[in-house]
BANU-167574 format. One line per 2 residues: for each residue x, y, z of N, C-alpha, C. Coordinates in steps of 0.2 Angstrom, whole numbers, plus 5000, padded with zeros to 4 digits. Each point is the difference from the previous one (the first is absolute). Example, Ala and Ser with C-alpha at 12.3 -4.5 7.8 and 13.67 -1.06 7.14 Angstrom:
BEGIN
5066:4972:5039:4996:5006:5000:5004:5006:5000 | 4998:5005:4996:5004:5006:5001:4996:5005:5003
//
This chain:
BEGIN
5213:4962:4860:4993:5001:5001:4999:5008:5000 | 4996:5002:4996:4997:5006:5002:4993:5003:5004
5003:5006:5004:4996:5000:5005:4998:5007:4998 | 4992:5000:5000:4997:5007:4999:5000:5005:5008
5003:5005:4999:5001:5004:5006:4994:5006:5001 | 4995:4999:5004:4996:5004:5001:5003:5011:5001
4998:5001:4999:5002:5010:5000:4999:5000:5008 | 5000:4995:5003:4999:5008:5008:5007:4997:5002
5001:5003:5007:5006:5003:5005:5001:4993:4999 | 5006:4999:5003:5004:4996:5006:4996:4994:4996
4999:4996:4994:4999:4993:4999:5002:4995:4999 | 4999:4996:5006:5003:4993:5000:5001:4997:4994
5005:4999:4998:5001:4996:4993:5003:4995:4999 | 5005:4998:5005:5002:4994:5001:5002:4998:5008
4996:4997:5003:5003:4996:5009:5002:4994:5000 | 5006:4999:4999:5002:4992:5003:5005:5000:5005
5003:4993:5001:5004:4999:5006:5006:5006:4999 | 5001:5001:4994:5007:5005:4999:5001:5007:5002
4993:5003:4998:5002:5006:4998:4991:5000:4997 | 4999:5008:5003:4992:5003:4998:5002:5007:4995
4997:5001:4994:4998:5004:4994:4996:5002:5001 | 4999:5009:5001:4995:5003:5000:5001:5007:4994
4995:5002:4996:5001:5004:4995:4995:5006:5003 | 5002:5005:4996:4995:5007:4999:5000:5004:4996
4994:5003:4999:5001:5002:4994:5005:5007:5000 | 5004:5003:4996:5004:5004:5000:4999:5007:4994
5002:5004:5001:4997:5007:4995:5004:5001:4994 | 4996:4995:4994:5006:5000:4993:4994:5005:4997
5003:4999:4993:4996:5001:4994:4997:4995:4998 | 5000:4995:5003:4996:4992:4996:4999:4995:5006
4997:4999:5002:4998:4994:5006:5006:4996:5002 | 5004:5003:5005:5004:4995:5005:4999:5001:5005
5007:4994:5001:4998:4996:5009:5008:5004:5003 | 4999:5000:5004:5007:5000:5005:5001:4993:5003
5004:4997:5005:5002:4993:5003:5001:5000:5006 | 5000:4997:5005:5005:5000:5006:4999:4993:5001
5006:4995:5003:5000:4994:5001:5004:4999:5008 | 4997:4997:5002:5002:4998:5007:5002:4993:5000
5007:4999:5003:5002:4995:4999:4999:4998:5008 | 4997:4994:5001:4999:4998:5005:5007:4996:5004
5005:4996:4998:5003:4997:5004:5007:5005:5004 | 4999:5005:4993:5007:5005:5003:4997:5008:5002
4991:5000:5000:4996:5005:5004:5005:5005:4997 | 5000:5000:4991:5002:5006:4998:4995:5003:4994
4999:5005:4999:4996:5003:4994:5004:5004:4995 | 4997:5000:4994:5003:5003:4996:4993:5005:4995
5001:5004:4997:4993:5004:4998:5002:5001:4992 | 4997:5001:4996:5001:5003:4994:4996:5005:4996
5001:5006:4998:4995:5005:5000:4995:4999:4992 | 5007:4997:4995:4997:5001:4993:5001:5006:4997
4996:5000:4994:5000:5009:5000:4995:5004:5002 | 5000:5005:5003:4994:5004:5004:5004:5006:5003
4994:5004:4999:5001:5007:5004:5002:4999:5007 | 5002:5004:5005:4998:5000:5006:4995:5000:5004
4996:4994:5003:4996:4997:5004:4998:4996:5005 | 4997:5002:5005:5000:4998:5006:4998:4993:4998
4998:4997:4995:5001:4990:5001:5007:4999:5001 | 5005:5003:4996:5008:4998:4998:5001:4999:5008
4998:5006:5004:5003:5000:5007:4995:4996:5003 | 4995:4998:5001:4997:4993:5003:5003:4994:4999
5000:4999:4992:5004:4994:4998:5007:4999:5002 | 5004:5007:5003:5007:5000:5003:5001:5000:5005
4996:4999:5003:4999:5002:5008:5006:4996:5006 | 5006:5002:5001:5005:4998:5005:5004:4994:4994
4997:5000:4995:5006:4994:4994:5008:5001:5002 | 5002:4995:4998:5007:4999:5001:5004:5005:4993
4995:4998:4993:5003:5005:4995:4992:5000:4995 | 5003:5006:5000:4995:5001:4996:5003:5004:4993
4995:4997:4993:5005:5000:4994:4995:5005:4998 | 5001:5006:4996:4995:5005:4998:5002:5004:4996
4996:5001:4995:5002:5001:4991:5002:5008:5004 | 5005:5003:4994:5000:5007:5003:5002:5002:4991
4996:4998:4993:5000:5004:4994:5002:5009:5000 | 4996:5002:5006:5000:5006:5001:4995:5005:5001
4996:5006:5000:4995:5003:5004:4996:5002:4993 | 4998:4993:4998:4995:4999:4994:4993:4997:5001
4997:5004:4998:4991:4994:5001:5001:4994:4998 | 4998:4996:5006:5001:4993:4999:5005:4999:5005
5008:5003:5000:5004:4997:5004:5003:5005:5006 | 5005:4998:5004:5003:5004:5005:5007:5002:4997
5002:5004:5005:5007:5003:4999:5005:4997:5006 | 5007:5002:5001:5003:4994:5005:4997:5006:5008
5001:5005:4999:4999:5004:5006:4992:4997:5003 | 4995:4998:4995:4993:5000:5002:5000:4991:5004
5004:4996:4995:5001:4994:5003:5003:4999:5006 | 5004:5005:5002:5003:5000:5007:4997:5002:5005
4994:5006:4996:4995:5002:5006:4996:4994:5003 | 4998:4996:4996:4995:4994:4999:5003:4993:5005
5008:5002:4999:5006:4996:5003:4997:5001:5005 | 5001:5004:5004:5001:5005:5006:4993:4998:5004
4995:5003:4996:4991:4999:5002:4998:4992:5001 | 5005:4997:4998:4998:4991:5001:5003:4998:5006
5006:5004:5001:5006:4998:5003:5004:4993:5000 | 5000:5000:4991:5004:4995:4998:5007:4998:5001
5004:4997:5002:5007:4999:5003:5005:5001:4996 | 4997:5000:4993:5003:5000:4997:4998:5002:4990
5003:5003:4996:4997:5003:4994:5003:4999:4995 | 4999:4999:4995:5002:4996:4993:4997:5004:4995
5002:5003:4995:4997:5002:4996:4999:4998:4993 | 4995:5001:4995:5002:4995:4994:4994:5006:4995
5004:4999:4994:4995:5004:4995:5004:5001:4995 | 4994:5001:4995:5004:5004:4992:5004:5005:5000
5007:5002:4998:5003:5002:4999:5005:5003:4995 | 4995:4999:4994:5003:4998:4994:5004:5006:4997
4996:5005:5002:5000:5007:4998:5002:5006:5006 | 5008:4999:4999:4999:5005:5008:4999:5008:5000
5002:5001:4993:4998:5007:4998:4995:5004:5003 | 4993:4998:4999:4993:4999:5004:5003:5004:5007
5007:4998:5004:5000:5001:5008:5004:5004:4998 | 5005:5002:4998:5004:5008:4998:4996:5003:4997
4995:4999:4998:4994:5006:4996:4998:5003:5010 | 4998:4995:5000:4994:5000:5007:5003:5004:5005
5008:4999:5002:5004:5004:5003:5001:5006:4996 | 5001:5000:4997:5002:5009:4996:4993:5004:5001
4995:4997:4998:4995:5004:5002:4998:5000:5007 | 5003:4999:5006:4998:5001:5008:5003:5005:5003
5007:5001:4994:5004:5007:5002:4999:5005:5000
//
């Protein structure tokens, strides 16, 4: 079933006996959501950022999460870097941090370090 997800904060997107889905919007280059899912019988949460810049939704939708999954492509318009997702880790005060992203091309980050020097 598909469900059309309104753009504001914190939207309920699915509540049943299990588990409640809430979405937000998150800072891409194109219209996305980030997630955070509450499981109710084991009263654990899990968040997921999508791709997106660094933004205080990520850390409301991560708010005390047991893990939180968060793109880290790197310190690119549109995405985060892993230092920026740690910070985000930290400001949610997620239990726990997972990272996930494109990494096709690591060149990109031995370019990025050689020029920090």
């Amino acid at each position: 079933e598909f469900i059309r997800v309104p753009a504001d904060e914190m939207t309920c997107v699915i509540d049943n006996s299990e588990m409640k889905i809430s979405a937000s919007p998150v800072k891409h280059l194109i219209p996305t959501i980030g997630l955070r899912i509450d499981f109710k019988a084991s009263q654990k949460a899990f968040a997921y950022s999508c791709d997106t810049e660094p933004c205080q939704q990520v850390v409301m939708l991560a708010h005390q999460v047991d893990v939180l999954v968060h793109e880290a492509t790197g310190p690119f318009v549109g995405h985060s870097s892993a230092g920026q997702a740690g910070e985000i880790a930290q400001q949610a005060g997620a239990h726990e941090l997972r990272l996930s992203g494109n990494w096709r091309d690591r060149s990109i980050y031995r370019g990025q370090a050689a020029n920090r020097r």
